[in-house]
C-alpha positions as CSV (number, residue, x, y, z in Angstrom):
1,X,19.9,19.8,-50.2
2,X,21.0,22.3,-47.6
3,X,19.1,22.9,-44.0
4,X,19.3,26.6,-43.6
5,X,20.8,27.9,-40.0
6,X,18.4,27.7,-37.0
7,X,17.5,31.5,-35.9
8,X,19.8,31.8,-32.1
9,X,16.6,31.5,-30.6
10,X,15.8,27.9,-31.3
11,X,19.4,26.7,-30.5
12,X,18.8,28.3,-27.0
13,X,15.2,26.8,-26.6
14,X,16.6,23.9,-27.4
15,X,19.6,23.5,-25.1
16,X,17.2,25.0,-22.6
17,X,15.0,21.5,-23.1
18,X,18.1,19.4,-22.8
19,X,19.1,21.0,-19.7
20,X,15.9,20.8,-17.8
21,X,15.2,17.1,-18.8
22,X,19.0,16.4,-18.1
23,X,18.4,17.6,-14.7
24,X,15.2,16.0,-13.5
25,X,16.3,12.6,-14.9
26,X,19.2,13.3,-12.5
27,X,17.0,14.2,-9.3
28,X,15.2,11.2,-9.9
29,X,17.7,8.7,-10.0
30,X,19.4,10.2,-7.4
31,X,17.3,11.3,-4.7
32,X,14.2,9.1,-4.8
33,X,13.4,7.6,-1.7
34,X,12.7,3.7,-2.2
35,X,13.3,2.3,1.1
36,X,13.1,3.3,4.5
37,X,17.0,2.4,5.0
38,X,17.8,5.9,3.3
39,X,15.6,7.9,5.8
40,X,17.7,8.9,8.7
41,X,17.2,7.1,11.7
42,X,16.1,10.2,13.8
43,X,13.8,11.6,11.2
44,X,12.1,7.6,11.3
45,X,11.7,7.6,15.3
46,X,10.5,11.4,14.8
47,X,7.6,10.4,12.0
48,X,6.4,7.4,14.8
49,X,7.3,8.5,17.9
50,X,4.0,8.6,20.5
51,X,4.1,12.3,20.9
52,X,3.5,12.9,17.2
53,X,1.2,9.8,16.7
54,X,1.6,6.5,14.9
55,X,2.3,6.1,11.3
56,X,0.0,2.6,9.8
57,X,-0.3,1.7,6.7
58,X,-3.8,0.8,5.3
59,X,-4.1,-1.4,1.6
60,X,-7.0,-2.1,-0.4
61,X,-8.0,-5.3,-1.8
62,X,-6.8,-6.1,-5.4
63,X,-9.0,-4.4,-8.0
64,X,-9.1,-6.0,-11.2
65,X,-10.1,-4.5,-14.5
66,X,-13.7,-5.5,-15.4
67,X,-14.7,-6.2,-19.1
68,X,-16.7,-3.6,-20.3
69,X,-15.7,-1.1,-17.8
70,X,-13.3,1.6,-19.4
71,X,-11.1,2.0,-16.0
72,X,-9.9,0.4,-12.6
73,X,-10.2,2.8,-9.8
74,X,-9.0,1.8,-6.4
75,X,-9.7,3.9,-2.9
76,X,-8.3,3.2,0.9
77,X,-9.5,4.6,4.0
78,X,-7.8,5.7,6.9
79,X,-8.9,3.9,10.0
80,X,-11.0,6.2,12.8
81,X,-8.9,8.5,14.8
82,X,-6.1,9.0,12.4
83,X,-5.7,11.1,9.0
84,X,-4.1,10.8,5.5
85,X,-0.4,11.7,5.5
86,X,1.0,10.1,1.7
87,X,-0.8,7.3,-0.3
88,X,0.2,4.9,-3.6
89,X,-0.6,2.3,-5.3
90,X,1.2,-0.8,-6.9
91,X,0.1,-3.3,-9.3
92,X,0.4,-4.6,-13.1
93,X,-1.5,-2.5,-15.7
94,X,-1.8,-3.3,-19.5
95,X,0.2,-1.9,-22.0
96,X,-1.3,1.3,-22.8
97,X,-3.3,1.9,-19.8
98,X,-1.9,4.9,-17.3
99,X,-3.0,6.1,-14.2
100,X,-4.7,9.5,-14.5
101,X,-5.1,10.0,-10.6
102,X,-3.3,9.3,-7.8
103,X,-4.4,12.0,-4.5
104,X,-5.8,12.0,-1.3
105,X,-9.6,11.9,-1.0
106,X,-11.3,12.4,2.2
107,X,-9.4,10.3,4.5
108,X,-8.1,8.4,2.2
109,X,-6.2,7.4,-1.3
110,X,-7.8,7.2,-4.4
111,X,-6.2,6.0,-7.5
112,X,-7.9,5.8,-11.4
113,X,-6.0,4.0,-14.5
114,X,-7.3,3.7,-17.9
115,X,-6.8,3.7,-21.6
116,X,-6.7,6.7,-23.5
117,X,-6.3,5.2,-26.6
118,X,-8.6,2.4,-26.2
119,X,-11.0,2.7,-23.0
120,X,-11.8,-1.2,-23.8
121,X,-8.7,-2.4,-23.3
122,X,-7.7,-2.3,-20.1
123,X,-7.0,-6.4,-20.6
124,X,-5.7,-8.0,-16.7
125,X,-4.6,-4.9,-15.5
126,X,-4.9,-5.2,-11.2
127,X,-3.7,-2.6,-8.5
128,X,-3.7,-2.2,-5.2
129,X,-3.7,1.1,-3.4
130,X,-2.0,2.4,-0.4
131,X,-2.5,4.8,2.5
132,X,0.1,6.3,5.5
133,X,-2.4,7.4,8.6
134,X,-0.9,9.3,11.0
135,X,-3.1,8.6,14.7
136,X,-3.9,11.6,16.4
137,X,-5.3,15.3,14.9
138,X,-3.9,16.9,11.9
């Protein structure tokens, strides 16, 4: 059996696809920021110098999946005074189970995992979330 020719549009499309996922995979493993040692020192005594405020960190408490409940959602708040510059979260979730939100809220972080496939089985999945407040006004 013979495959007839693809039209010149598809081959495009697809080396189009190729390229763009060739060059995010490359921007990610290159220039994600995973510690502070790759920050420059000046732009780290610039983020918590006085004059611009402090930079803290605020965590929540470990949330665990509850049986019967179809997701684990996690929220920090920024302590009084200061506002929400970049949140997260870390933790272990179950195979399966992805986080579908991960923004600011108010003045704070709020983070939601579940299971799309099976909202049950979210099995010992845990995270914790995490908040950057910045002291002084926005």
């Amino acid at each position: 059996m013979r495959f007839p020719k693809p039209p010149p549009s598809m081959v495009v499309a697809g080396l189009a696809l190729v390229l763009a996922s060739s060059g995010t995979t490359l921007a990610a493993s290159r220039y994600l920021v995973t510690s502070t040692s790759q920050i420059k020192p000046s732009v780290l005594r610039s983020l918590t110098s006085n004059a611009r405020g402090e930079v803290n960190e605020a965590m929540s408490p470990w949330v665990l999946a509850k049986p019967g409940f179809p997701a684990v959602w996690g929220h920090v708040q920024c302590p009084a005074d200061t506002h929400v510059v970049s949140g997260g979260w870390d933790g272990d979730l179950a195979p399966g189970v992805t986080v579908q939100s991960d923004h600011p809220a108010g003045n704070g972080w709020s983070v939601l995992a579940y299971n799309n496939a099976d909202p049950a089985a979210l099995g010992n999945s845990k995270l914790r979330v995490h908040v950057l407040c910045l002291s002084g006004t926005p």
